[in-house]
C-alpha positions, 0 to 999 in steps of 0.5 A: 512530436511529443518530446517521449514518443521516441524513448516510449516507441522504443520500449518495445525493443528494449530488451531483445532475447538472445540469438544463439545455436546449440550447443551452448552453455548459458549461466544465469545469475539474478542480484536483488538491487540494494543500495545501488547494487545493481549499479556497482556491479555493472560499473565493475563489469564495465571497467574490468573488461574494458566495456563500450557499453554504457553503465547508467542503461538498463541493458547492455553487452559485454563479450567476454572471451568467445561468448558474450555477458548481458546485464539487464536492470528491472525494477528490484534485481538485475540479471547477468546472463553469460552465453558460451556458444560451443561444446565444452568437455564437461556436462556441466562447467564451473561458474565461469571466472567473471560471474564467480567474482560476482557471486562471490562479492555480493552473495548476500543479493545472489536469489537465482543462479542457473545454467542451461545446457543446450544441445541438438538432438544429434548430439545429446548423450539420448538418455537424460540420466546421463546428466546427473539429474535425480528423479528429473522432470521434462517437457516437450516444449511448442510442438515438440521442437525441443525438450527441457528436462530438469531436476530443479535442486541446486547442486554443490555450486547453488546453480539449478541445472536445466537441459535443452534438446533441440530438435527443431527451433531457429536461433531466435526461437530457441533464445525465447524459449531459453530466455522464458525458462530463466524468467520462470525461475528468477520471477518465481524466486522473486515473488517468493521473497514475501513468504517469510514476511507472510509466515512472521506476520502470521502471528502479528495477525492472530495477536490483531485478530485476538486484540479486535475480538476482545475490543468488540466484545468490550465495545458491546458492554461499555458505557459511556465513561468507558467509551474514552479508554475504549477508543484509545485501545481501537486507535492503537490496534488501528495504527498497528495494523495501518504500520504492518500494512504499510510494511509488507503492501510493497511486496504483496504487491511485488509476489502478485506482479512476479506471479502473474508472469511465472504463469505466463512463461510456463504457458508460453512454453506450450508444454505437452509430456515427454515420456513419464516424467511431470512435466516441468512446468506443471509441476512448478505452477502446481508447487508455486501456486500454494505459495502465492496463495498463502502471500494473497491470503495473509494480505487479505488477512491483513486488509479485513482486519484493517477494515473490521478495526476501522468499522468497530471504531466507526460504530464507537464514534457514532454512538458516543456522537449520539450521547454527546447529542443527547447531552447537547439536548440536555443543555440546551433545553436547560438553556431554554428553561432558564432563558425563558425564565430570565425573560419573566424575570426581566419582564417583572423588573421592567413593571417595577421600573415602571412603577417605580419611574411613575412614582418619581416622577409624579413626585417630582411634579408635586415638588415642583407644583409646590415650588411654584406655589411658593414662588407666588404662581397662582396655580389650581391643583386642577390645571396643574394636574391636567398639565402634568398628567399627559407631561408624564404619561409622555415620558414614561411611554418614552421610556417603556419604548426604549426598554422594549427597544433595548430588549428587541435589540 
């Protein structure tokens, strides 16, 4: 058995939703994880309330009072969710003690604080204004077993208030369909982060796009003594844009991901209209939308300018590769012309130092036929001649063969 199939099998258990009956309270704070964030606070949890739990897992429980505090740990944030079953005299509560402390201490990395008020048909006031919610908005939620309605504005507390009527969902039911309204706001808060980002890059794209407007006008008049500076300009622009990219990637990225499943939980709520009101999520997957197309957009953006830079850069190099080209023709055919040129000149001075070796050799046998004579060797001019001439002939075709020898090598 493969040595993960276990730890992989189990995936699929790994984050069950909460199981409760209304009524209920549920509050609903989500951390952004930085520097091990998400870490301290659940340690904090864990040894203040004297937790079994253990801290390094990505879920865990702790009960706290007559309800029960989950954390759960994701990839950028964690979620603490406090469930208080029961009905509690106020609409809406305080931020109980255990969640307070923590927002308090790292309200820096707060991004999504809810609470939902759940409540059974028989026991709702029957008129949503009841509740406080200004110009609400409302959905009859999977084949009108239950209805949510919302104002989503924060309050004086900075908690964004939902209610829950249910009319007939089970406690496992019910828990989805509580668990798919908080992921709904706490992804749409986390793919949002990148909005800023996306609005302050906006104008490092427009100075790009400028910068790569004037490089390609300048690339279509400059020469070749200009092609240096003008290369050093798009290699610059280039390293800005490849900086930015690298920059804000991760968290494109991130706002596409977190998107994806915002649209997902508000399918999965099966909404229909209760009433006249907008329907809840109808109405936050046609406000969000906007937003993630902008963040799509400006990566796009980004990724253009990108590919534009490196094309312009591209067209310079081969065109100052073709002019190198040329001058490489150039050089060598004034190579050729003065190599061919050195061969004549070396083919005359191997005649001359033909010549000029018959010469001296042909002395050297008249000094020596001479030599002879005067030593009293009787020698006609004839027979010396007749044995001097192949004597010679000899060596000097000896060394023409190694001058051409020596030349072919």
């Amino acid at each position: 058995m493969h040595l993960q199939r276990n730890a992989l099998h189990n995936e699929l258990h790994a984050r069950p939703s909460m199981y409760f009956e209304a009524p209920a309270q549920v509050f609903h704070l989500a951390f952004l994880d930085e520097d091990d964030a998400a870490g301290r606070i659940v340690r904090t949890l864990c040894d203040r309330h004297v937790a079994m739990a253990d801290p390094r897992q990505p879920l865990g429980e702790i009960p706290v009072g007559d309800g029960s505090l989950r954390w759960e740990r994701h990839t950028e944030f964690l979620t603490l969710t406090l469930l208080m079953p029961g009905r509690h005299p106020s609409a809406w509560p305080e931020l109980p003690p255990v969640l307070a402390e923590v927002a308090g201490a790292h309200a820096h990395l707060l991004i999504n604080a809810d609470q939902v008020r759940v409540e059974s048909e028989a026991d709702w006031a029957g008129d949503v204004a009841a509740y406080g919610f200004d110009d609400p908005l409302g959905s009859n939620l999977d084949q009108d077993k239950a209805t949510v309605w919302s104002d989503l504005r924060l309050n004086g507390s900075g908690l964004n208030r939902m209610l829950v009527v249910n009319r007939r969902l089970d406690g496992r039911r019910l828990g989805r369909m509580v668990r798919r309204l908080l992921e709904v706001e706490t992804y749409r808060l986390m793919a949002s982060l990148t909005l800023p980002l996306a609005r302050t890059l906006g104008a490092e794209l427009r100075q790009y796009e400028a910068e790569l407007l004037a490089l390609s006008d300048d690339n279509a008049r400059a020469g070749a003594r200009e092609a240096k500076a003008l290369l050093e300009r798009i290699t610059s622009l280039s390293a800005r844009v490849t900086q930015s990219r690298a920059r804000t990637r991760l968290r494109f990225s991130a706002t596409e991901a977190y998107s994806q499943l915002v649209f997902e939980r508000i399918a999965e709520l099966h909404e229909s209209r209760t009433g006249d009101c907008q329907q809840l999520g109808t109405f936050i997957a046609q406000r969000f939308r906007p937003t993630v197309r902008y963040c799509a957009s400006t990566d796009q953006r980004l990724a253009r300018i990108g590919e534009a830079v490196a094309h312009l850069g591209e067209l310079l190099q081969a065109r100052v590769q073709v002019e190198m080209e040329e001058q490489n023709a150039q050089i060598l055919q004034s190579l050729g012309a003065r190599a061919d040129t050195q061969i004549k000149i070396q083919k005359a001075v191997e005649g001359l130092s033909i010549i000029a070796i018959s010469y001296y050799l042909f002395s050297l046998f008249k000094l020596l036929y001479e030599g002879l004579l005067v030593l009293g060797v009787d020698l006609s001019p004839r027979a010396a001649l007749m044995a001097g001439t192949p004597l010679g002939l000899l060596v000097i075709g000896a060394v023409v063969h190694r001058i051409r020898d020596t030349r072919r090598h």
